[in-house]
N, C-alpha and C positions, 0 to 999 in steps of 0.2 A: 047628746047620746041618742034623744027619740032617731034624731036626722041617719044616724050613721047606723042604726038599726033597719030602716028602713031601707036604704040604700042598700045594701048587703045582705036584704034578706034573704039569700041561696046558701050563706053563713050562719046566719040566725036559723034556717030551715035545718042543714048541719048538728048541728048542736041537738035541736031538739030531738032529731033524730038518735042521733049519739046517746043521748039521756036513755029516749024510750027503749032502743033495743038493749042497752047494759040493764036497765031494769026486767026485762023481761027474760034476760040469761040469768038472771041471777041463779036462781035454783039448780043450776047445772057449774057454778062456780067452781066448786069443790074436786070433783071429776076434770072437769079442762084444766084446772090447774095441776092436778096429779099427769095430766097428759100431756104437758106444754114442754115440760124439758127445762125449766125455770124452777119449780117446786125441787126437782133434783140439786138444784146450786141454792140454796138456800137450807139454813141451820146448820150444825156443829158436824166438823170434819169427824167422820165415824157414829154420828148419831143420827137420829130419823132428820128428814126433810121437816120439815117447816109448814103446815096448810095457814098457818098465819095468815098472810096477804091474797088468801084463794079468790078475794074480793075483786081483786083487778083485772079476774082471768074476762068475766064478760064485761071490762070497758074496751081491754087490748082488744076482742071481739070484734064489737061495737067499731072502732076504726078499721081494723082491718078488710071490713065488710066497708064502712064506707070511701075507703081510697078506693075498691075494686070500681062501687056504682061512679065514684067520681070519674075515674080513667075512662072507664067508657062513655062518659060527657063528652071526653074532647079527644080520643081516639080510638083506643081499646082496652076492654078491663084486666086487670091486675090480677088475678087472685094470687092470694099467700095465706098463710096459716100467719095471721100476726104472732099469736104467744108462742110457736117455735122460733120466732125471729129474737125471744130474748135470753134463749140459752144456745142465740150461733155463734155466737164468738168464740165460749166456751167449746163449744162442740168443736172446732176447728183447729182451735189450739190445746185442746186436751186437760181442761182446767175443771176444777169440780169445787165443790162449798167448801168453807173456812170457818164459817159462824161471824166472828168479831173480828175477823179479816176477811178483806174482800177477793173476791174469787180470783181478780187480777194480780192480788199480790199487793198493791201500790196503797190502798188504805187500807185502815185499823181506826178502829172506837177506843176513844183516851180518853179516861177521866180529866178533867179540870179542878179545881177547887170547887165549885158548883154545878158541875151536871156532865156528862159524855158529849164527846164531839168525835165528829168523822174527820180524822187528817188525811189527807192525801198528797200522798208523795207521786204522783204520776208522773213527774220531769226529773230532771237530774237539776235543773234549778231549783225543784220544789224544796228536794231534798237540802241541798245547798241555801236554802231560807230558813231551816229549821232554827240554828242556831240565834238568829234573829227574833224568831218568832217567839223564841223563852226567852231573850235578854241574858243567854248562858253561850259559855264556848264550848257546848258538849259534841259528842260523835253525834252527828244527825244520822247514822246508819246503826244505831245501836238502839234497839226499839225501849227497850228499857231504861236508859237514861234521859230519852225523850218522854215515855210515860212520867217518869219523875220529874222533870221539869214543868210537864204541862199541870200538872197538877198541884203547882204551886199558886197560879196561877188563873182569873176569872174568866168565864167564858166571852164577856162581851171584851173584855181587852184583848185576849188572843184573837179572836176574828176580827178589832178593829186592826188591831197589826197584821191579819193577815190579807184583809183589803188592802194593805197600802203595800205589800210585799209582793201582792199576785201570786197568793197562796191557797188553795183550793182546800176550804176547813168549815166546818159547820157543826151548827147543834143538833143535837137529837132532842125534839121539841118533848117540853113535858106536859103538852097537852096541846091537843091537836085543835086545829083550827077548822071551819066550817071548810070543806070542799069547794074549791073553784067552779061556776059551773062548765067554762070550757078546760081545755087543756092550754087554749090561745088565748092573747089581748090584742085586741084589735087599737089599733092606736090613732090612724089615719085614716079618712076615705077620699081621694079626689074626686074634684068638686062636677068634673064632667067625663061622660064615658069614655071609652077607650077601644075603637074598633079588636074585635080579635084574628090573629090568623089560624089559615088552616091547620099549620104545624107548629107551635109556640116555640121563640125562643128563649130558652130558659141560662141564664148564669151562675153557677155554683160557686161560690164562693168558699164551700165549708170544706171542713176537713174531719177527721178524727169518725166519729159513726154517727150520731143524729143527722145531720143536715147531709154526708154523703148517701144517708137513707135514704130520706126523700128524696134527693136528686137521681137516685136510682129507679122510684117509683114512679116517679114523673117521666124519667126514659122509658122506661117498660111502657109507658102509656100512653106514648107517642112524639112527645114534646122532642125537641134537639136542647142537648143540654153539652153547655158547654163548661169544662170544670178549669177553674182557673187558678194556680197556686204560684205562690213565689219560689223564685227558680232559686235562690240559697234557703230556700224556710218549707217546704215541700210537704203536704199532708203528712201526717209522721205516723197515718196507719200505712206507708209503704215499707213503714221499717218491721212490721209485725206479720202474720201468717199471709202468703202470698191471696190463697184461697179468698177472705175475709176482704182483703181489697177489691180485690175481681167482682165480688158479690155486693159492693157498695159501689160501682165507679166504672161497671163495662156498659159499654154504651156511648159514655160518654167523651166529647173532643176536650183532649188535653191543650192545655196554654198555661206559660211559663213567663212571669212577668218579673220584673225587679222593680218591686214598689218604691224602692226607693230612688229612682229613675224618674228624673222630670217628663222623657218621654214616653216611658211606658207606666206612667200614671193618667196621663193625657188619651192612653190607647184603653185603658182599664174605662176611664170613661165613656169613651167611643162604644166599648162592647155594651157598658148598664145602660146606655140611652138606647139602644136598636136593641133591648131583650125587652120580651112581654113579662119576662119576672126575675125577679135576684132573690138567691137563696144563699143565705149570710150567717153565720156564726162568730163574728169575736164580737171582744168590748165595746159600747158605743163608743170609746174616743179614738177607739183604731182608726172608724168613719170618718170620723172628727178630722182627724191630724192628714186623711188624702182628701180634706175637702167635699167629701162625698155625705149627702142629705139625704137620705129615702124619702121626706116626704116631697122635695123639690121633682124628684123622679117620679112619685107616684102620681104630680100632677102633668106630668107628660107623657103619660101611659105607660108606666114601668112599676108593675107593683113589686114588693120589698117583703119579704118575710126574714126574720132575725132570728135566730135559735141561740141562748142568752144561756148564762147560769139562773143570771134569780130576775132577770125580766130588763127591758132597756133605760126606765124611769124610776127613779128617786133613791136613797140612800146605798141601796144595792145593786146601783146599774154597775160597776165597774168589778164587781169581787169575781173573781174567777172562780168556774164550777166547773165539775167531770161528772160522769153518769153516778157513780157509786156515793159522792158525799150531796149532792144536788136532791138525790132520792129520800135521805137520808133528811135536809132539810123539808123536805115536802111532805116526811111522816111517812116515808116510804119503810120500814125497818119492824123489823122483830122485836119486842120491847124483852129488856131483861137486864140482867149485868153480868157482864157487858152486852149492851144491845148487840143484834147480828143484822147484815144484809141480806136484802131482798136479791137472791139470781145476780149478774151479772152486768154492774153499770145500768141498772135498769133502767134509771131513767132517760137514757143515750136511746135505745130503742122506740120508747113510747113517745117520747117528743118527736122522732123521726117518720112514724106513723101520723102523728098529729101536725109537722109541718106537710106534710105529704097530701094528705085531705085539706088543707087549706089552700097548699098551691093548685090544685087539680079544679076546686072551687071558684077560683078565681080565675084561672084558666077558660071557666068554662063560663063565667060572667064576664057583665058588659063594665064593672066599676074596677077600681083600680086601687090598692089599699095599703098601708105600710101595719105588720100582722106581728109580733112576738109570741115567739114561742118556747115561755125561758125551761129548761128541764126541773127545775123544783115546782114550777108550777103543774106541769106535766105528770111530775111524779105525785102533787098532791089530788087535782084529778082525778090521777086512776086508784088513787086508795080510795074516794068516794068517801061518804057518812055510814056507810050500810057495815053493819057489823055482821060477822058467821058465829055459830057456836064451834068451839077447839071440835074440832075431830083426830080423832085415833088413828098414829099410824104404826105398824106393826111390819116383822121381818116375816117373808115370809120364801122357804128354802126348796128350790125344787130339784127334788131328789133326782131324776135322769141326767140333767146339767150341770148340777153342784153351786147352782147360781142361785145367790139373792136377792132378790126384788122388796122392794116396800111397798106396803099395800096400803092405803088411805078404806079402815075400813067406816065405810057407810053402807049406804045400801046397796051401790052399786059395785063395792070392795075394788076400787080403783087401782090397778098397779101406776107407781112412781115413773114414769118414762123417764129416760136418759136428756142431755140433751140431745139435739139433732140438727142437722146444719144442709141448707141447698148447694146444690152443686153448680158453680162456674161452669156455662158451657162455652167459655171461649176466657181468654186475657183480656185484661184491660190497660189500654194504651199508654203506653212508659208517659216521665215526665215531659210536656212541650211535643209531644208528638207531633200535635197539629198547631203549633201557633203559627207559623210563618202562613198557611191556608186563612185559617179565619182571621189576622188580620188585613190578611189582602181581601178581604171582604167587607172591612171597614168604609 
C-alpha cells in the first residue's frame, strides 16, 4: 500500500484536500444545507424538513470545488453548485419527501424480525423477486402484505436471499461505523506510466445517474467521452424525464452494442483498449462473463474506475445497490421508526461527484489505476464522524403571497429552498447515434 500511495500521490493530495476544505465548511453546514434543495426532500410528507444530515452539505462542497480545480488540469473548469445536484431529479420530475418512503417512490423502510431495512423495488423484476425473497406467494405490489412477510423474518437472511436474487435491500445500521476516509478504493496502480493526450478519451460504460454524472463532468471538462449501451438493455434513465437525461449524457457520442455478439464484444474491446479511461457501473461478474480485466487494461494505459453498490471485493461485491437503499447502508438516513431518507437517491449524486474528481485526477496524472467508487461507501463518507446539534425548524407565512416557507431557525434563520434543477442547453444524442463513426475509427 506505501508503493501505491506514493505513486498516486495527485490522489492522495485529493483526499487530503477533500478532508481539509469539509472541515473547514463545517460551521456553515446547517445554512447550505437549508439552501441545497435536498434538505426540502428529506423528512415526513407535510411535516418540517429534516436538518439531520446538514453534516454532508460541506463534504458535497468539498468535491464539487474539487472536480471544478480538477477540470481545469486537463482542459477547463466545471463549476456546479454540487448540493443542488442532489435535489435535480427531483426538481425535474416534480417529486418531494415521503419520510419512510423514498422520494422516488420505488423504496420503503420494513421492519424485519430484528431491525429496519431499505427494500427497493426499482425494476419491475425487483418487484417480481419479492415473493421469493419472503419464501411466501404474496402480492409483491401490496405494501402491507410484504411488510408482513418481511417481518417474520431475520435481516441477514433476507439480504442473503436478496444477494442471490439481484434484489436491491439493506439494513439500516444500528450503529455507525468509523467514516471512510475517501469516498474511493483504490485498488490497482500500473506498474509503469502512461503517456497522456491532449484530449482524453474517455468510455462510459454507466448508466442510470452516478457514473452518467461523472461522464458528464468529464465532458464539460473537455475529455471526448463516449457513452456506450446495449442496444436491447439501453440506459433506462431514457425511459424517465427527458430533461434529466440531457443533463447526465449531452456531449457525449452514443454507441449501441449487443454484448452478446461475438463481434461486437470484440469491437467493445477495441474501444477500452484505445480510451485513456473507462467509467463502469455493474457487478464485477458482468466483467467477468465478457472477459474484460481492468487491471490487465490498466497495465496498458487504460485506467478503470467502477461505480459498485457496496464496493468490487469480498462478500459484497455482487448485491445490487440503487441511490436510496446503498445510502441507507452507509448510515446515510434519519434515524427513527420508521427510519426516513436522506433527498433523493442520494447516494447516486455523491458517488458521481466522487467518480468525477477521481477520473479528472487521473486524467491529469502520468499513472494509470483501477479506482472503486461503490455508492454506500460514498454515502458513508459524506456522513463523516462530526456530529451537529438538532436545530429548529419552523413555518414561516408570508402574508403578500399566501406562501410557506420553512425556516431552519439559527442565527442566520435560513429559509428551506426548494429543489432546483440546470437547464439542458441542447439534447442529447438518441440511442447508436454515433456508432457506425466511432467504429470506423477503430
Amino acid at each position: 500500500m506505501a508503493d501505491i500511495d506514493l505513486r498516486l500521490l495527485p490522489l492522495e493530495a485529493v483526499r487530503r484536500e477533500l478532508d481539509t476544505q469539509s472541515r473547514s465548511r463545517l460551521a456553515d453546514a446547517v445554512p447550505r444545507w437549508a439552501a441545497s434543495g435536498a434538505m426540502a426532500l428529506t423528512g415526513n410528507a407535510g411535516g418540517p424538513p429534516e436538518t439531520a444530515p446538514a453534516v454532508i452539505a460541506p463534504r458535497v462542497d468539498a468535491l464539487a470545488s474539487g472536480v471544478a480545480d480538477a477540470a481545469g488540469a486537463i482542459g477547463r473548469r466545471v463549476e456546479l453548485d454540487g448540493l443542488a445536484l442532489l435535489g435535480e431529479r427531483a426538481a425535474i420530475a416534480g417529486l418531494t419527501r415521503q419520510g419512510s418512503v423514498s422520494v422516488g417512490g420505488a423504496a420503503r423502510m420494513v421492519a424485519s424480525a430484528d431491525g429496519w431495512l431499505a427494500l427497493n423495488l426499482a425494476r419491475p423484476e425487483d418487484t417480481a423477486s419479492v415473493p421469493a425473497l419472503v419464501g411466501s406467494a404474496i402480492d409483491p405490489n401490496n405494501w402491507a402484505s410484504v411488510a408482513e412477510a418481511v417481518a417474520a423474518r431475520p435481516s441477514v437472511e433476507l439480504i442473503e436471499t436478496a444477494t442471490l436474487l439481484g434484489l436491491p435491500l439493506a439494513a439500516v445500521p444500528t450503529t455507525l461505523r468509523s467514516a471512510p476516509i475517501a469516498p474511493w478504493q483504490l485498488l490497482h496502480v500500473a506498474s509503469q506510466r502512461s503517456p497522456r493526450r491532449r484530449h482524453p478519451l474517455v468510455i462510459d460504460l454507466t448508466s442510470l445517474w452516478a457514473g452518467p454524472l461523472a461522464g458528464s463532468l468529464v465532458a464539460a471538462a473537455g475529455a471526448r467521452v463516449i457513452k456506450v449501451e446495449g442496444g436491447y438493455r439501453p440506459d433506462g434513465t431514457r425511459a424517465g424525464p427527458r430533461d434529466f437525461f440531457d443533463l447526465l449524457n449531452l456531449g457525449k457520442e452514443m454507441v449501441a452494442l449487443d454484448f452478446g455478439n461475438r463481434e461486437d464484444r470484440a469491437r467493445l474491446r477495441g474501444l477500452l483498449e484505445s480510451a485513456d479511461l473507462v467509467l463502469e457501473g455493474s457487478r464485477p461478474r458482468v466483467m467477468d462473463a465478457l472477459g474484460i480485466d481492468p487491471r490487465e487494461l490498466a497495465e496498458i494505459g487504460v485506467s478503470w474506475i467502477s461505480i459498485t453498490g457496496h464496493g468490487r471485493n469480498g462478500a459484497a461485491a455482487n448485491r445490487v445497490a440503487f441511490g436510496d437503499d446503498a445510502a441507507v447502508a452507509g448510515g446515510l438516513f434519519v434515524a427513527g421508526a420508521p427510519p426516513r431518507f436522506v433527498a433523493d437517491a442520494v447516494a447516486d449524486p455523491i458517488a458521481g461527484l466522487a467518480a468525477a474528481l477521481v477520473a479528472l485526477t487521473l486524467l491529469a496524472g502520468e499513472h494509470c489505476a483501477v479506482v472503486d467508487v461503490p455508492l454506500s461507501r460514498a454515502a458513508a463518507w459524506a456522513r463523516g464522524n462530526e456530529t451537529l446539534p438538532q436545530v429548529a425548524v419552523e413555518q414561516c407565512r408570508d402574508d403578500q403571497s399566501d406562501h410557506v416557507s420553512w425556516i431552519v431557525d439559527d442565527d442566520l434563520r435560513s429559509v428551506v429552498r426548494s429543489p432546483r434543477h440546470r437547464t439542458p442547453i441542447a439534447r442529447a444524442a438518441p440511442l447508436g447515434a454515433n456508432t457506425a463513426e466511432v467504429l470506423a475509427l477503430l
